[in-house]
MISERO-786972 format. One record per residue: residue number from 1; z, y, x negated of N, C-alpha, C, O in turn. Coordinates in steps of 0.2 Angstrom, whole numbers, padded with zeros to 4 digits. Example, Ala and Ser with C-alpha at 12.3 -4.5 7.8 and 13.67 -1.06 7.14 Angstrom:
<tigu seq="1" n_Z="0039" n_Y="-0028" n_X="-0066" ca_Z="0039" ca_Y="-0022" ca_X="-0062" c_Z="0039" c_Y="-0016" c_X="-0066" o_Z="0042" o_Y="-0017" o_X="-0071"/>
<tigu seq="2" n_Z="0035" n_Y="-0011" n_X="-0064" ca_Z="0036" ca_Y="-0005" ca_X="-0068" c_Z="0039" c_Y="0000" c_X="-0064" o_Z="0040" o_Y="0006" o_X="-0067"/>
END
This chain:
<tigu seq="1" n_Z="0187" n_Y="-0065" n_X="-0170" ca_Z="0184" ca_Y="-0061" ca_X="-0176" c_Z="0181" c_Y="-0054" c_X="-0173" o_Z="0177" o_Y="-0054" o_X="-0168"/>
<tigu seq="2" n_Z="0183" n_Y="-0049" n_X="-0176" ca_Z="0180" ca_Y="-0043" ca_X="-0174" c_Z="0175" c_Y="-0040" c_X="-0178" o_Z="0177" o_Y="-0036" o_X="-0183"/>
<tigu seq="3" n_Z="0166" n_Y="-0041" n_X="-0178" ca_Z="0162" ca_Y="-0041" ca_X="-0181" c_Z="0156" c_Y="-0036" c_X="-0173" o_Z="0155" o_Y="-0037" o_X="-0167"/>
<tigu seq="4" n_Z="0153" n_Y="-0032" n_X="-0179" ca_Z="0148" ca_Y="-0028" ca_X="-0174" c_Z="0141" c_Y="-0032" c_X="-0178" o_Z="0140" o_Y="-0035" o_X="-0183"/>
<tigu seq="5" n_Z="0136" n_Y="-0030" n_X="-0173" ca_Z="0129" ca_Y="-0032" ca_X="-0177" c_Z="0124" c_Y="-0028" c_X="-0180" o_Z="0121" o_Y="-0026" o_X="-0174"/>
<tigu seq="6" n_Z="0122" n_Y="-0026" n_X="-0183" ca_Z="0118" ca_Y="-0020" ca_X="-0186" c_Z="0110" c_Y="-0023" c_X="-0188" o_Z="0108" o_Y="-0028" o_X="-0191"/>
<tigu seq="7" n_Z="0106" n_Y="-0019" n_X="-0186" ca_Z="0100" ca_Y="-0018" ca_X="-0185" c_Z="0094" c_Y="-0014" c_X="-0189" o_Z="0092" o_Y="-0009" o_X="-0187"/>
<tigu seq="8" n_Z="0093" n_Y="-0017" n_X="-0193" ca_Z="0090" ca_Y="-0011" ca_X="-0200" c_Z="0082" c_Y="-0012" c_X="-0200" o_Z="0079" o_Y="-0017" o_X="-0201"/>
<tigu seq="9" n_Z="0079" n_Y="-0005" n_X="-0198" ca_Z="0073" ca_Y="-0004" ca_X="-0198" c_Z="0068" c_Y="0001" c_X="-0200" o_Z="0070" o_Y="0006" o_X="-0201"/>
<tigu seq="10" n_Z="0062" n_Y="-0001" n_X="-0201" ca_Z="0057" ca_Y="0001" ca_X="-0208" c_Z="0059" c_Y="0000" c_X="-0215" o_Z="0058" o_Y="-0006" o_X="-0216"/>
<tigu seq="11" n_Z="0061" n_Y="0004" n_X="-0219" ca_Z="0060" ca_Y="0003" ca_X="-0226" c_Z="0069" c_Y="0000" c_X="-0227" o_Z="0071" o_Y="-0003" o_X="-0232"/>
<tigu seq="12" n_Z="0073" n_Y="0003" n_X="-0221" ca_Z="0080" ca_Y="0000" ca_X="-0221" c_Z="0079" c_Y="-0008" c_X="-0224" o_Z="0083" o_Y="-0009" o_X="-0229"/>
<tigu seq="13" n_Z="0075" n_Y="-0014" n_X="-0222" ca_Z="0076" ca_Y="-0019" ca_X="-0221" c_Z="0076" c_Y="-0022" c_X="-0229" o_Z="0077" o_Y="-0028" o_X="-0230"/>
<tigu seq="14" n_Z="0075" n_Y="-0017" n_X="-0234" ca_Z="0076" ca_Y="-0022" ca_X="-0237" c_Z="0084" c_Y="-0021" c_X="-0239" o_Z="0086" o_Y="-0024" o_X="-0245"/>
<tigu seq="15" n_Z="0086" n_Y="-0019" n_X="-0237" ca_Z="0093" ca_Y="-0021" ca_X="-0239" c_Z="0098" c_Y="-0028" c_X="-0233" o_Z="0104" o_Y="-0030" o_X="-0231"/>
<tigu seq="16" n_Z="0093" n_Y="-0028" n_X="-0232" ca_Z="0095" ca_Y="-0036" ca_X="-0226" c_Z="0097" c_Y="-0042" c_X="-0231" o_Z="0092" o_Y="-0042" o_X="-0235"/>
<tigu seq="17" n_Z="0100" n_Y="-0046" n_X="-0232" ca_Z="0101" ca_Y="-0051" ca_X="-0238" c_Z="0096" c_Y="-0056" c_X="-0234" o_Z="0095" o_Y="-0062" o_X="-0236"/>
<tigu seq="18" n_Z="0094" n_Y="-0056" n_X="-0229" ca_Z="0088" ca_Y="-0062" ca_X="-0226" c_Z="0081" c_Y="-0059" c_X="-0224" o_Z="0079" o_Y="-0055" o_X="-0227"/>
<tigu seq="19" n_Z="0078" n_Y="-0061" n_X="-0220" ca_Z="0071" ca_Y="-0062" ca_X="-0218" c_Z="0071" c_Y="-0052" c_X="-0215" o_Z="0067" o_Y="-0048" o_X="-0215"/>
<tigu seq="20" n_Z="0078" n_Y="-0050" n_X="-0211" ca_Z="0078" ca_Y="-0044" ca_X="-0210" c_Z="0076" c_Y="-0045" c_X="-0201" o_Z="0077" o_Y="-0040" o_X="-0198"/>
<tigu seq="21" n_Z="0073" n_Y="-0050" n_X="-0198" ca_Z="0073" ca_Y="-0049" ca_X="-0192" c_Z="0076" c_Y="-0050" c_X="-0188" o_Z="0074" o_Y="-0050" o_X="-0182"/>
<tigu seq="22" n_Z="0082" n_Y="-0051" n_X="-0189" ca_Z="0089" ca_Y="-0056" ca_X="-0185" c_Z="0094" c_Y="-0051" c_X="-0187" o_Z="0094" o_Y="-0049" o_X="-0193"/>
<tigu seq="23" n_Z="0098" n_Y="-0048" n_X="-0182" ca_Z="0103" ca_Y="-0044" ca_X="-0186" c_Z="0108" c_Y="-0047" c_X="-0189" o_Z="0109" o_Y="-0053" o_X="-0190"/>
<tigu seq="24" n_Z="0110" n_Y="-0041" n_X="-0192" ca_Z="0116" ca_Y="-0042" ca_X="-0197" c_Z="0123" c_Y="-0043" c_X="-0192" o_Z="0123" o_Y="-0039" o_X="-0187"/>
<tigu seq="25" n_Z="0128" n_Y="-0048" n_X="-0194" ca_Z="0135" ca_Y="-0049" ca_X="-0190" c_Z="0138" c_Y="-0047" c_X="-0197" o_Z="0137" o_Y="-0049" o_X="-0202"/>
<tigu seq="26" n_Z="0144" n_Y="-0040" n_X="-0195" ca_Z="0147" ca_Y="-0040" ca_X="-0202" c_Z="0154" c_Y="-0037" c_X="-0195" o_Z="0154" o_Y="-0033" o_X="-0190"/>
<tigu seq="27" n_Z="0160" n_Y="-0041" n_X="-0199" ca_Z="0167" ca_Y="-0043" ca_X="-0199" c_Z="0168" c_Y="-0034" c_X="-0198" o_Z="0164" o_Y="-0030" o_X="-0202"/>
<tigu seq="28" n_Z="0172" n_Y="-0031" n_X="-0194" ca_Z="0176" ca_Y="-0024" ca_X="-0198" c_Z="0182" c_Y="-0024" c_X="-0195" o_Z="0184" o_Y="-0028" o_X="-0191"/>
<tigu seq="29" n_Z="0185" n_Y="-0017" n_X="-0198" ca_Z="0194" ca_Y="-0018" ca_X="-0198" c_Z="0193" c_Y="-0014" c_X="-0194" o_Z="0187" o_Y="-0012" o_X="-0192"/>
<tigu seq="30" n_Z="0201" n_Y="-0011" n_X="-0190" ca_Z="0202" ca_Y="-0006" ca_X="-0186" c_Z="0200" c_Y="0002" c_X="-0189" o_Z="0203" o_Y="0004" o_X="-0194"/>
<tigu seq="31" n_Z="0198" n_Y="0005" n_X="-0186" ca_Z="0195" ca_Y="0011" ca_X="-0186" c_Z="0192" c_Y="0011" c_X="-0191" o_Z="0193" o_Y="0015" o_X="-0195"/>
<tigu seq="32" n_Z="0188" n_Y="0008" n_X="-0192" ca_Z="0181" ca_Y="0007" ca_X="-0196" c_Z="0175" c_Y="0012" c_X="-0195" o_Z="0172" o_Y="0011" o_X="-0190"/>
<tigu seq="33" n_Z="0172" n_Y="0016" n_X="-0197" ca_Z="0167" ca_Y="0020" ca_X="-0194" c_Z="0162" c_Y="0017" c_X="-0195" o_Z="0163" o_Y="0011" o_X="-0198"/>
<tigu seq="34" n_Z="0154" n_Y="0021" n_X="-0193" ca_Z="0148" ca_Y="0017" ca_X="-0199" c_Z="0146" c_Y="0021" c_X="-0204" o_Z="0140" o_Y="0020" o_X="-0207"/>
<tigu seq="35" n_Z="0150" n_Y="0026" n_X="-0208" ca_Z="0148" ca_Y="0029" ca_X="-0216" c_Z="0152" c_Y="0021" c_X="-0220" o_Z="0150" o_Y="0017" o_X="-0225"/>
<tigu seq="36" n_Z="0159" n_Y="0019" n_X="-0217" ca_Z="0162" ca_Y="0014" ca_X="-0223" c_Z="0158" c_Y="0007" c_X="-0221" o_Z="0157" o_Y="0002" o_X="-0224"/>
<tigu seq="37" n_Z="0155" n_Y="0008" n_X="-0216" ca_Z="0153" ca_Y="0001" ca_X="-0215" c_Z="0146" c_Y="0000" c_X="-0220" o_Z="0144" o_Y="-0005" o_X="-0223"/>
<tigu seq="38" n_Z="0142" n_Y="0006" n_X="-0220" ca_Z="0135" ca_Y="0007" ca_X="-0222" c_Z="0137" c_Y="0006" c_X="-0230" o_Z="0135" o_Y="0001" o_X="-0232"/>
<tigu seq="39" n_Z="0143" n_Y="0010" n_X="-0234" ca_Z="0146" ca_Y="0009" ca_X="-0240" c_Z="0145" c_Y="0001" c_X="-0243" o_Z="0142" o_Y="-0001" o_X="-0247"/>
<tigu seq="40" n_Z="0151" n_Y="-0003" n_X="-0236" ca_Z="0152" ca_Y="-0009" ca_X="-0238" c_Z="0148" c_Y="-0013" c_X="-0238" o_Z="0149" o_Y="-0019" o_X="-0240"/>
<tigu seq="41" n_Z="0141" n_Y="-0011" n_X="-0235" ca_Z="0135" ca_Y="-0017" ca_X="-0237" c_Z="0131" c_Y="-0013" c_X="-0240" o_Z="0126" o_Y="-0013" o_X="-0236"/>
<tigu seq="42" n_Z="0131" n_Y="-0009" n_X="-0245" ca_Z="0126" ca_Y="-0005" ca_X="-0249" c_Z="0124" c_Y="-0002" c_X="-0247" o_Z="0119" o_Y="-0001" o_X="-0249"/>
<tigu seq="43" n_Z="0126" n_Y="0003" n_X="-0239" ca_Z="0116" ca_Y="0007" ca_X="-0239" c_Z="0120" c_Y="0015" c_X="-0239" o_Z="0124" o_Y="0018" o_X="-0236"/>
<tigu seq="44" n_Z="0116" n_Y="0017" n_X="-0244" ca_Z="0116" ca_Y="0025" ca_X="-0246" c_Z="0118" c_Y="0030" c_X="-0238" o_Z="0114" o_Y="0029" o_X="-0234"/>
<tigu seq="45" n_Z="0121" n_Y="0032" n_X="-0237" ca_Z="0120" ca_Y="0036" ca_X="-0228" c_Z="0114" c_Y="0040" c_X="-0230" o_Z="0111" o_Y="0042" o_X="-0225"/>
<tigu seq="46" n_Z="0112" n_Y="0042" n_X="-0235" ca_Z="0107" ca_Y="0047" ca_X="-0235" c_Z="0101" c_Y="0044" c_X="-0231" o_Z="0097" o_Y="0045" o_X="-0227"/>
<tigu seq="47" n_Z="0104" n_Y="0038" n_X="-0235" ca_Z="0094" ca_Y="0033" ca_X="-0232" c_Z="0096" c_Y="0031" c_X="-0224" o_Z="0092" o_Y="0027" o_X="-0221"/>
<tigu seq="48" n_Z="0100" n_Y="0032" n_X="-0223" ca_Z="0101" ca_Y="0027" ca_X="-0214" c_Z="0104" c_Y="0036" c_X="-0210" o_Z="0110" o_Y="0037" o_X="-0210"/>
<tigu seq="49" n_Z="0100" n_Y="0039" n_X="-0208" ca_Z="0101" ca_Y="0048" ca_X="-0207" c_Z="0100" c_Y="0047" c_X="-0198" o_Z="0101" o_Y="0052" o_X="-0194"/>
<tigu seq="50" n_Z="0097" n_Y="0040" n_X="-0195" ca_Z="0096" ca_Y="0040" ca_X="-0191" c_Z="0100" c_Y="0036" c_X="-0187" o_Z="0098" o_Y="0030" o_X="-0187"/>
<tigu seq="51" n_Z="0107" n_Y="0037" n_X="-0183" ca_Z="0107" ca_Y="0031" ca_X="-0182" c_Z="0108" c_Y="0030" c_X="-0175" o_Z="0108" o_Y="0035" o_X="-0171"/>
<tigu seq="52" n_Z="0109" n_Y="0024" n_X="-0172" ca_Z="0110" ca_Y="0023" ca_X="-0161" c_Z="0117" c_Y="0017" c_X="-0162" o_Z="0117" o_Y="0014" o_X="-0167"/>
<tigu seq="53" n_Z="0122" n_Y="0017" n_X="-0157" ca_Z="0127" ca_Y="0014" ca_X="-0157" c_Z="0125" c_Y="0012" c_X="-0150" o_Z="0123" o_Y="0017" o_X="-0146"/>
<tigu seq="54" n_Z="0125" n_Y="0005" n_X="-0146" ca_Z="0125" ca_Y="0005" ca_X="-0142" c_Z="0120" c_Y="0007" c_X="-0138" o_Z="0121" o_Y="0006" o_X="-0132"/>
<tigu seq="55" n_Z="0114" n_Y="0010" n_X="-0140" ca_Z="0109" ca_Y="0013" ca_X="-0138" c_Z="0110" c_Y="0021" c_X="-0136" o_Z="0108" o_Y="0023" o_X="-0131"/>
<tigu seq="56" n_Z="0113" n_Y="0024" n_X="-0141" ca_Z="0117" ca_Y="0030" ca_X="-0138" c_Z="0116" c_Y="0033" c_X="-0146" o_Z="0118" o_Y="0030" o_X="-0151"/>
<tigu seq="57" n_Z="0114" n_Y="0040" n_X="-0145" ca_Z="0115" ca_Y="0041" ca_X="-0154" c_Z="0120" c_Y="0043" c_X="-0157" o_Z="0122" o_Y="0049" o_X="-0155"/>
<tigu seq="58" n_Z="0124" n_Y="0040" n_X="-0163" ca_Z="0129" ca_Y="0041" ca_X="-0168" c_Z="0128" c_Y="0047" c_X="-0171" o_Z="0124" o_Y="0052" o_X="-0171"/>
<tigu seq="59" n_Z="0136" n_Y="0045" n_X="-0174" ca_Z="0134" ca_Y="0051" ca_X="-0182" c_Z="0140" c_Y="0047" c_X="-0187" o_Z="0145" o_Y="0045" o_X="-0185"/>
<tigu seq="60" n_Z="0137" n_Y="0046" n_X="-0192" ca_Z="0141" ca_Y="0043" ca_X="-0197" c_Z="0150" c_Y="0041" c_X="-0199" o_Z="0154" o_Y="0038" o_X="-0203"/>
<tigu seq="61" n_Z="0152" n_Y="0047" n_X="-0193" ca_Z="0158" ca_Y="0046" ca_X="-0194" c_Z="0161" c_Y="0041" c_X="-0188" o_Z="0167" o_Y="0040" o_X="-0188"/>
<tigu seq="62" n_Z="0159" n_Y="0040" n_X="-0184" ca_Z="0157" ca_Y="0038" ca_X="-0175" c_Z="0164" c_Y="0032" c_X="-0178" o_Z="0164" o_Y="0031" o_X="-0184"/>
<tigu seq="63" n_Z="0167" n_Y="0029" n_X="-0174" ca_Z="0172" ca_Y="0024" ca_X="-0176" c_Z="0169" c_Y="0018" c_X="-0173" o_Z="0166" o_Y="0020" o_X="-0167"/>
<tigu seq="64" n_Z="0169" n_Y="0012" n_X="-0174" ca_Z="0167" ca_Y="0006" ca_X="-0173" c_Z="0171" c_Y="0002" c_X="-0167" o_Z="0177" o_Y="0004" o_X="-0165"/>
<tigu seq="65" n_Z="0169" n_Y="-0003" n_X="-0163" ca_Z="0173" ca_Y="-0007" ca_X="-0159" c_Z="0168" c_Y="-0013" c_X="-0157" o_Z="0162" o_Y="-0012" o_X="-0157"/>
<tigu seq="66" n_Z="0172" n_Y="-0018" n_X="-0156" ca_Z="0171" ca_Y="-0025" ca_X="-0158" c_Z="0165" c_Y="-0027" c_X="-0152" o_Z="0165" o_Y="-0025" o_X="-0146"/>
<tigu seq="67" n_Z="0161" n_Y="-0030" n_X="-0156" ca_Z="0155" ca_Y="-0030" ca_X="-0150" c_Z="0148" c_Y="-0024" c_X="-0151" o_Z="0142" o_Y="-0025" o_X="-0149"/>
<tigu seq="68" n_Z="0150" n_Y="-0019" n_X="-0154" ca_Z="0144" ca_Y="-0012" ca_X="-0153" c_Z="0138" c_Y="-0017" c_X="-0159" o_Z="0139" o_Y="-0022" o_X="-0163"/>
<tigu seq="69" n_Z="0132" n_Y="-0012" n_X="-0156" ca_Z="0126" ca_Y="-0015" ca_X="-0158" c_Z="0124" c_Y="-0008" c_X="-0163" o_Z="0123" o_Y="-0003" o_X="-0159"/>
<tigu seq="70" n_Z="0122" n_Y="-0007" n_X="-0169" ca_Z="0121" ca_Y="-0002" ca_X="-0174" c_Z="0115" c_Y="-0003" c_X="-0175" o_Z="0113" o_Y="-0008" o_X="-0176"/>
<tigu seq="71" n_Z="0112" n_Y="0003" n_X="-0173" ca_Z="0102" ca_Y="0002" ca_X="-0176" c_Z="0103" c_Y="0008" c_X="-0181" o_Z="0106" o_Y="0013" o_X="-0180"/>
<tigu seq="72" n_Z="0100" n_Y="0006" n_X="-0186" ca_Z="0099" ca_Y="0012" ca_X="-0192" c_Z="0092" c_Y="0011" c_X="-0194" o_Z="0089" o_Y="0005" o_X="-0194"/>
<tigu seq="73" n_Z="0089" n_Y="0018" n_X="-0195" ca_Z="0085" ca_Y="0019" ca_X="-0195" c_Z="0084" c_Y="0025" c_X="-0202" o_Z="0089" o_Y="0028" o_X="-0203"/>
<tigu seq="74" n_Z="0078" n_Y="0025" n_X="-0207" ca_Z="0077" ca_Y="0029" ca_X="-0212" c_Z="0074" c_Y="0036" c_X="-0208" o_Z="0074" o_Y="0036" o_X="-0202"/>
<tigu seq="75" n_Z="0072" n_Y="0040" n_X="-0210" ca_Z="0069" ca_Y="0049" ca_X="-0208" c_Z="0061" c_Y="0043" c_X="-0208" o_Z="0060" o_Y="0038" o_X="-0211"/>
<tigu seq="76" n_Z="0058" n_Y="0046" n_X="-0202" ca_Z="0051" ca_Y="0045" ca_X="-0202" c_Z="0047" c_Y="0051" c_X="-0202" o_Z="0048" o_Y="0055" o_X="-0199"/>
<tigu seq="77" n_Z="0042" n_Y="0051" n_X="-0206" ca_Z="0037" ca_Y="0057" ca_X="-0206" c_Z="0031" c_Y="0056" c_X="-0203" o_Z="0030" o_Y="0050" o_X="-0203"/>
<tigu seq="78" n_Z="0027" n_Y="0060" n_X="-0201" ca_Z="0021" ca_Y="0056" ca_X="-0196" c_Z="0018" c_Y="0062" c_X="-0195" o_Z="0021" o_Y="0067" o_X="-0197"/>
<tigu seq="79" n_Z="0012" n_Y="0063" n_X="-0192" ca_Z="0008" ca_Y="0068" ca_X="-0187" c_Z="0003" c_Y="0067" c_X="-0186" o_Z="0000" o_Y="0071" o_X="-0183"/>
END
């Protein structure tokens, strides 16, 4: 099965269908990016603007491959 894991944090988590601390395993097809992945489990692109594939930073069009690890992250404000 070819499923990546995704990592959703701060206000992202509550679109986690469980507790949010355990990644998400989601199934994808061949040339999959993460706009349609983000799509196909609900999350807005606007609200996940930050993202790391692999520990390396994406960008929403980035194509997928079996095994990568997705951390999405909301904009943070601070000072």
């Amino acid at each position: 099965m070819d499923e990546v894991q995704i990592r959703l944090y701060a206000s992202l988590r509550t679109y986690h269908p469980g507790d949010g601390a355990k990644p998400l395993k989601v199934e994808i097809v061949p040339g999959e990016t993460i706009r349609s992945l983000c799509q196909r489990i609900e999350i807005p692109p606007a609200e996940a603007p930050v993202i790391f594939v692999n520990n390396r930073r994406g960008n929403p069009d980035d194509r997928l491959s079996p095994g990568d690890r997705v951390d999405l992250f909301p904009l943070v404000a601070g000072g």
